[in-house]
C-alpha positions in Angstrom: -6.4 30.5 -15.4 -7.5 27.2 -17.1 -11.8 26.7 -16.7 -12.7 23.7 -14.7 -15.0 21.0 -15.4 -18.4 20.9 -13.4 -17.2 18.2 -10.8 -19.2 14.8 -9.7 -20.1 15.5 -6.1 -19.0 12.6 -3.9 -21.3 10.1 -2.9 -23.6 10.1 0.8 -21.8 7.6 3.1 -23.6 4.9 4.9 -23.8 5.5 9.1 -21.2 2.7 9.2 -18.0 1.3 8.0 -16.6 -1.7 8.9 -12.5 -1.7 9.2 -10.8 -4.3 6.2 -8.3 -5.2 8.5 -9.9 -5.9 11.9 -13.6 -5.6 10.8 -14.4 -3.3 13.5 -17.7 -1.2 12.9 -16.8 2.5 13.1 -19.3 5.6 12.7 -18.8 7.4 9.5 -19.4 10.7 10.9 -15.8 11.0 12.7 -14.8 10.7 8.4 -12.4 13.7 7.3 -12.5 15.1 4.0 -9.0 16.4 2.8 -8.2 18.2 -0.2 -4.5 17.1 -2.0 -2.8 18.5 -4.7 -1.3 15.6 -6.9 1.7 16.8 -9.0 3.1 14.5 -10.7 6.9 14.0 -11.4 7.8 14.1 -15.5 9.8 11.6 -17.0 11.4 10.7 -20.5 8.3 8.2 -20.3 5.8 10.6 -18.8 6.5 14.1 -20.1 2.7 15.6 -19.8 0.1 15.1 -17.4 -2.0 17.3 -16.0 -2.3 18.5 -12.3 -4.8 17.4 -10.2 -6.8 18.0 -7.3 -7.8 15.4 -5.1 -10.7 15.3 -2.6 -10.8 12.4 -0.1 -12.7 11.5 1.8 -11.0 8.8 4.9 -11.8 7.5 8.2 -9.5 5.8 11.1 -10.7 2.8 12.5 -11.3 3.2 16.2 -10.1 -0.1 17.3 -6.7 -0.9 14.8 -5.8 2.8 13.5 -6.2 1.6 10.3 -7.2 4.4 7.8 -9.8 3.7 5.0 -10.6 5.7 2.3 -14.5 6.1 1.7 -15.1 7.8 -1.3 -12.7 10.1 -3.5 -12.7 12.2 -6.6 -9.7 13.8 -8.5 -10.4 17.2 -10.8 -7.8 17.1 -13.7 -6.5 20.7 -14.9 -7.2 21.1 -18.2 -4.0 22.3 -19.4 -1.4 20.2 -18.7 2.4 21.0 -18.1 4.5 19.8 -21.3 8.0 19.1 -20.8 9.2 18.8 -24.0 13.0 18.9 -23.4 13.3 16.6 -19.8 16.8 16.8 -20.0 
């Protein structure tokens, strides 16, 4: 298994976020943090690039739906996946 990178720890949010869209001020504390894997698809153009692990950290307005995303922070493997016959 590849070694990771010590990671950057996300940053404190404020109390409150207001909405882009409908400039609603919503609470930060109702804010999820969700934890993607990003895999991305190889191409002739893009044959290598490395996996990734996204954390993100979003909140829903309370008075649109509107999600925003607060903070974020993506963890590259180290070993990327080469492709070096696409076809």
């Amino acid at each position: 298994m590849a070694k990771r990178k010590k990671s950057v720890p996300m940053a404190d949010r404020p109390g409150t976020s207001e909405c882009p869209k409908c400039r609603h001020v919503n609470k930060t504390e109702d804010a999820r943090t969700l934890q993607i894997e990003m895999r991305p698809v190889l191409t002739k153009q893009v044959f290598a690039f490395p996996d990734a692990l996204a954390e993100v950290s979003c909140l829903r307005c309370a008075a649109c739906g509107y999600w925003m995303c607060l903070d974020y922070r993506i963890e590259l493997d180290d070993n990327p996946e080469m492709d070096l016959n696409p076809d």
